[in-house]
C-alpha positions in Angstrom: 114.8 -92.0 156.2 112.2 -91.7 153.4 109.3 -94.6 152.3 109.2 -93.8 148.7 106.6 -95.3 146.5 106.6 -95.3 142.9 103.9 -95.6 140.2 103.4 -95.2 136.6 101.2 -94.9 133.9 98.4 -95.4 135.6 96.2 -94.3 132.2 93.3 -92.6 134.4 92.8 -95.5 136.7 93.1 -94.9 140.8 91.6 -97.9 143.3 91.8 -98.7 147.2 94.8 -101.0 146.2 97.0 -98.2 144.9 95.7 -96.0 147.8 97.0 -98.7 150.8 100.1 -98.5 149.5 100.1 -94.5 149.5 99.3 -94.4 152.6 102.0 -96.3 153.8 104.4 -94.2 152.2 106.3 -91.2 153.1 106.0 -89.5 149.9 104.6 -90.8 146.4 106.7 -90.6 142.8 104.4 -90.6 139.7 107.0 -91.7 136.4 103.9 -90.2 134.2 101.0 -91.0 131.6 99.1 -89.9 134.8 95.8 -89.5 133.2 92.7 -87.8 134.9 94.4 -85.8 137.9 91.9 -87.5 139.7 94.4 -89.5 140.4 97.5 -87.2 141.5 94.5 -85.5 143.3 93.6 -88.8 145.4 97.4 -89.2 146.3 98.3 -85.6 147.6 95.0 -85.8 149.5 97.1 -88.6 151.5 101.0 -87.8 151.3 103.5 -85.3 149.5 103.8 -85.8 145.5 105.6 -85.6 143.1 105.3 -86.5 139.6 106.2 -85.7 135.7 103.9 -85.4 132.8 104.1 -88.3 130.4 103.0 -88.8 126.3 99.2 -89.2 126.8 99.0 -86.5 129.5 97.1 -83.6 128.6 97.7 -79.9 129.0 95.7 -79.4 132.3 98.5 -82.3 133.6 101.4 -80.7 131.3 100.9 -77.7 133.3 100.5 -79.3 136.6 104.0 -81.2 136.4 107.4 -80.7 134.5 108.8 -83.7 131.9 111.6 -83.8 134.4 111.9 -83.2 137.9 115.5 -83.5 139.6 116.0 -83.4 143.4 117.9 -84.4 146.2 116.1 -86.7 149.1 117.7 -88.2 152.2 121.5 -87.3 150.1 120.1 -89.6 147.1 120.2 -87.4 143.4 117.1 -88.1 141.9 115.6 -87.7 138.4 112.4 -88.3 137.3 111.2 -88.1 133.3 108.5 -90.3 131.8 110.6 -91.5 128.6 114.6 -91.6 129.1 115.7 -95.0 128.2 117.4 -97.4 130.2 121.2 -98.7 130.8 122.9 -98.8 128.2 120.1 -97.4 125.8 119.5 -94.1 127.1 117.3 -91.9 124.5 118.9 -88.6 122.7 117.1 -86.6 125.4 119.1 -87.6 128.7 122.0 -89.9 127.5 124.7 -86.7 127.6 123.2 -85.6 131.0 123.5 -88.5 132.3 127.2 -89.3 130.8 127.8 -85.6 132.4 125.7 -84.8 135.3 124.7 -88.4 136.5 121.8 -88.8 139.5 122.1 -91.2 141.9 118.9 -92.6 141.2 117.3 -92.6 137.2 113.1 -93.4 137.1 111.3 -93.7 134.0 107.9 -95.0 133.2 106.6 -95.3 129.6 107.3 -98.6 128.9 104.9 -100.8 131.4 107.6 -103.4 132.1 108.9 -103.0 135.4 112.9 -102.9 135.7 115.9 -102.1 137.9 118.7 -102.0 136.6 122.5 -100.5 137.8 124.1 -98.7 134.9 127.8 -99.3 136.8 129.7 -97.4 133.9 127.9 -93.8 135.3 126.8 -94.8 138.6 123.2 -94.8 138.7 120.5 -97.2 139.4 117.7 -96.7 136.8 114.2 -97.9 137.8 110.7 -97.9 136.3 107.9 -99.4 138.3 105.8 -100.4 135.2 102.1 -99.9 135.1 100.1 -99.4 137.9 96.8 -98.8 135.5 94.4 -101.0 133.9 95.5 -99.7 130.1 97.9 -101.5 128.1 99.7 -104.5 127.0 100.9 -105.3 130.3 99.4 -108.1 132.0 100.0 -107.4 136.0 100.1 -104.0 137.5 103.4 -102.8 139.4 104.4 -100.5 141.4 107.8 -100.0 143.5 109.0 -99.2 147.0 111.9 -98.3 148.8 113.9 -96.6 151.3 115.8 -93.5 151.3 118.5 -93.1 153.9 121.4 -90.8 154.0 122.4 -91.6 150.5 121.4 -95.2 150.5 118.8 -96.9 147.9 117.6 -99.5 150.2 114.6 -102.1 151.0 114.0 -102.0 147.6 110.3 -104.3 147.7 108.0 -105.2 143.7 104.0 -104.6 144.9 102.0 -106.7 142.1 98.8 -105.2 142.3 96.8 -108.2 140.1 96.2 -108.5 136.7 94.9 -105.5 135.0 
């Protein structure tokens, strides 16, 4: 069994409140617009990363991360990509993958609003944790965590981290 947190878009912006919850977690997912690598630096100083570039990353990040990352953890498919759409509206870039070679388990950030939804018609469960950063037009951060266990998505908890 796996404690997975997710972040995204955190624009730059890294505090102690982010930072209890990474170091409750087994291992820390970042959906993109990272920022400063300040802050991926602060979180793999704690616990295992990984992450994807997103649109206002630059190219110290783009070179640090992909713009997607697939993987298997505790038997769950996972991919991660920083602008893929959501169920039904998947964007041009991963609707056919996902119609052909669907993950388990479909994060994106990008958008700052915070949503899990099942896509039953392909068998995935898309999530994206909103923003964990103080920059843009949402008005409370998010983040996401769960548990991995031999292929189950489970304990699936919303951390509100205050308004931005």
């Amino acid at each position: 069994m796996k404690k997975i947190l997710l972040l995204s878009d955190t624009h730059s912006h890294i505090d102690d409140r982010i930072l209890y919850y990474v170091n409750e977690a087994d291992e820390v997912w970042h959906a993109g617009d990272i920022g400063d690598l300040k802050v991926t630096d602060a979180i793999e100083a704690l616990k295992p990363l990984r992450a994807v570039y997103g649109n206002i990353d630059n190219d110290k990040a783009r070179a640090t991360f992909p713009l997607h990352q697939r993987f298997i953890c505790e038997d769950v498919s996972v991919w991660i990509t920083h602008i893929g759409g959501y169920p039904p509206k998947y964007n041009s870039n991963t609707r056919e993958e996902i119609k052909t070679n669907p993950p388990d388990l479909f994060i994106c950030g990008h958008s700052h609003i915070l949503k899990v939804i099942p896509d039953n018609k392909n068998k995935v469960l898309h999530m994206n944790p909103g923003a964990a950063g103080k920059h843009g037009f949402h008005k409370v951060r998010t983040m996401l965590r769960f548990t991995l266990d031999t292929g189950k998505i489970e304990n699936l908890e919303v951390i509100e981290l205050g308004q931005k």
